[in-house]
ZAVEXNU-513494 format. One record per residue (C-alpha): residue number from 1; residue in one letter; y, z, x. Coordinates in Angstrom, 3 decimals. Layout:
! residues N
resi->NUM&resn->A&yy->Y&zz->Z&xx->X
...
END
This chain:
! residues 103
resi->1&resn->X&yy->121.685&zz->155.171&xx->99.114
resi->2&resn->X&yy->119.838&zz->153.433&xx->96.108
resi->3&resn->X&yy->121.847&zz->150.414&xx->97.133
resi->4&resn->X&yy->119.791&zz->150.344&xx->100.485
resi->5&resn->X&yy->116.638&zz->150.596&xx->99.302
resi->6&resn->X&yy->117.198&zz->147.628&xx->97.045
resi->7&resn->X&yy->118.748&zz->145.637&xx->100.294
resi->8&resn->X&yy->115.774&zz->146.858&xx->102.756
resi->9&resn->X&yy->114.370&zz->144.218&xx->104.810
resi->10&resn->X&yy->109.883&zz->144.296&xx->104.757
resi->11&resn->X&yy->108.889&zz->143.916&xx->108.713
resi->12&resn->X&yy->106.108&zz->141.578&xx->108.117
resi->13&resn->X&yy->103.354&zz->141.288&xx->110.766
resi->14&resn->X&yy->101.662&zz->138.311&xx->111.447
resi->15&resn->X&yy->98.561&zz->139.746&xx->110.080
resi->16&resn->X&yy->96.429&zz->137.577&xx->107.064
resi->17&resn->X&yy->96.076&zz->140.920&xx->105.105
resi->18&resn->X&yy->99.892&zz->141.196&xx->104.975
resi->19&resn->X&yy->100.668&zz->137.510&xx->104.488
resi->20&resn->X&yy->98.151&zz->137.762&xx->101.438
resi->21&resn->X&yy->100.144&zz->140.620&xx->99.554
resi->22&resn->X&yy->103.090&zz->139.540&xx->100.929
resi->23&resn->X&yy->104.453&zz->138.671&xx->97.482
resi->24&resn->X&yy->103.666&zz->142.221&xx->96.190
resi->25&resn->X&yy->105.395&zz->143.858&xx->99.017
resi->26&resn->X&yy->108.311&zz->142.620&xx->97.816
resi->27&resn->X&yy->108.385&zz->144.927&xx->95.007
resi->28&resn->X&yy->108.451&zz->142.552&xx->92.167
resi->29&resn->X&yy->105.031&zz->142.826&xx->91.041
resi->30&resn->X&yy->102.247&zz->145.974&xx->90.819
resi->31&resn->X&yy->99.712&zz->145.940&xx->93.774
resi->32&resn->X&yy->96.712&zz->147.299&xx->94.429
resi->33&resn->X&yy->95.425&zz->147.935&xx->98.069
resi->34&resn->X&yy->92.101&zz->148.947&xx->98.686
resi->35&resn->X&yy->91.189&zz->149.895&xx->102.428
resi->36&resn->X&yy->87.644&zz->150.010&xx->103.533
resi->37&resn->X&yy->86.988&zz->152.030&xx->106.415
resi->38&resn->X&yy->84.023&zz->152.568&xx->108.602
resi->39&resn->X&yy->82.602&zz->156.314&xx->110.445
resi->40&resn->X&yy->80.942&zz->154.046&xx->113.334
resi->41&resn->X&yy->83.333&zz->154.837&xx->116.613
resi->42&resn->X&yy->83.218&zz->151.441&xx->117.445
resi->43&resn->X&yy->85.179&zz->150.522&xx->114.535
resi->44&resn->X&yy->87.200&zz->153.656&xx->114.945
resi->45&resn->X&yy->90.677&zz->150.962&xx->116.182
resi->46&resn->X&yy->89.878&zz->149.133&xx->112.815
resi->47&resn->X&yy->89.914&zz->152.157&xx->110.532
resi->48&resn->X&yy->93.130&zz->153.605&xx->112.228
resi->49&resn->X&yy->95.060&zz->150.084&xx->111.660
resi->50&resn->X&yy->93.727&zz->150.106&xx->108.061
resi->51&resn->X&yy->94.984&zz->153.680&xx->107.768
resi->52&resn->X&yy->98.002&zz->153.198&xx->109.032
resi->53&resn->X&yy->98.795&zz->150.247&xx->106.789
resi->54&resn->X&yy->97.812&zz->151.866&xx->103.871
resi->55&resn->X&yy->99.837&zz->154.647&xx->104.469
resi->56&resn->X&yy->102.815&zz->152.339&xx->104.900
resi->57&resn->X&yy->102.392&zz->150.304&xx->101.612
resi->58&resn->X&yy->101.945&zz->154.257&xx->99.970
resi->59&resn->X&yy->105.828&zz->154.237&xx->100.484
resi->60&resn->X&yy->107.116&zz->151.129&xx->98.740
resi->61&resn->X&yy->108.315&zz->151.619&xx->95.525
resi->62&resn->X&yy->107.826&zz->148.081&xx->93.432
resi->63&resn->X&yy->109.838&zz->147.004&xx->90.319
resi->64&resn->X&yy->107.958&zz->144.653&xx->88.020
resi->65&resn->X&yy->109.756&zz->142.192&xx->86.058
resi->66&resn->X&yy->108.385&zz->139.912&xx->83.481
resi->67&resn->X&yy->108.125&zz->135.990&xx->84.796
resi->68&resn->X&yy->109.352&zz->134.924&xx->81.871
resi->69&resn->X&yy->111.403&zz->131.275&xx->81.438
resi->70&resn->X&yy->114.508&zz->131.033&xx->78.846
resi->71&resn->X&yy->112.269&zz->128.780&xx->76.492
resi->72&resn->X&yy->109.644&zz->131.408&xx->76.151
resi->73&resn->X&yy->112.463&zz->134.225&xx->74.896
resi->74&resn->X&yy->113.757&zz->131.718&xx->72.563
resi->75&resn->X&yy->110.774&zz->130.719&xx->70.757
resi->76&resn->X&yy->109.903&zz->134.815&xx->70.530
resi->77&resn->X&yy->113.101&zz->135.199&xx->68.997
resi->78&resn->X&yy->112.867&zz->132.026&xx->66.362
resi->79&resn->X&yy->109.144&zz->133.164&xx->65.520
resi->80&resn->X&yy->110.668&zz->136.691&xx->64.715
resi->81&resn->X&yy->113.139&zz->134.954&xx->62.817
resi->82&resn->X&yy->110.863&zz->132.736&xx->61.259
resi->83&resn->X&yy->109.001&zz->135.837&xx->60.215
resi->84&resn->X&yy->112.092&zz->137.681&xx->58.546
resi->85&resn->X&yy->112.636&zz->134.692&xx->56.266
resi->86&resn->X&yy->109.426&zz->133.894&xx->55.315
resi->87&resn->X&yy->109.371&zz->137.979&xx->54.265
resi->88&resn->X&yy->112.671&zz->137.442&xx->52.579
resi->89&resn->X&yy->111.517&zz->134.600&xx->50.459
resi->90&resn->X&yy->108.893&zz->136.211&xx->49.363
resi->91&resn->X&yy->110.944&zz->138.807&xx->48.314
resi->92&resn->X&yy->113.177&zz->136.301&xx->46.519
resi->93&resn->X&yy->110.237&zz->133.994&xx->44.638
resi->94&resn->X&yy->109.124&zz->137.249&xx->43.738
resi->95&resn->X&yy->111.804&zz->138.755&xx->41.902
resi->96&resn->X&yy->112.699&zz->134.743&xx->40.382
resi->97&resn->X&yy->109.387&zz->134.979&xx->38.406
resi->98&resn->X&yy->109.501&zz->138.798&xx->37.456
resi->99&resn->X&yy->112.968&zz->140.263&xx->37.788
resi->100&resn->X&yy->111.768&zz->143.815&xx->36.778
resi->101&resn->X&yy->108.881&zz->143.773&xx->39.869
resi->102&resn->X&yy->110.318&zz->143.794&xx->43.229
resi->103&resn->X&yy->108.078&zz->144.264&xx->46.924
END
């Protein structure tokens, strides 16, 4: 069941309003949808499309994920790493020029 959720095909219209948030459909990314809709009755067909699509995008359930490329998680890690030592010799230079004081 979950499996067919993930595998669900999107039936795109060829509207502009879906081909803009097209890439948030998806479900890889948050979206926001804000429909504006009008009282007058002669913009009563507009509202009712805008209702209905909003009501549709209501039930998609999106994932987010983190764009991030390989060399940005490596240089995270090394400045982490970079961090630790630094601490460490601290720690060390410390202690070499007062054995009895440690941080």
């Amino acid at each position: 069941m979950e499996d067919n959720k993930q595998n669900a095909v999107i039936p795109y219209s060829d509207s502009i309003l879906t081909q803009i948030v097209k890439k948030g459909l998806e479900g890889h990314s948050k979206l926001f949808v804000l429909g504006t809709i009008s009282p007058a009755l002669s913009s009563l067909k507009e509202t009712m499309k805008t209702l209905n699509f909003i009501s549709r995008i209501k039930r998609i359930i999106t994932n987010p994920i983190v764009n991030e490329r390989p060399q940005g998680q490596l240089l995270k890690e090394l400045r982490e790493e970079n961090i630790t030592l630094r601490k460490n010799l601290m720690n060390d230079e410390a202690f070499l020029v007062n054995p009895l004081i440690t941080i």
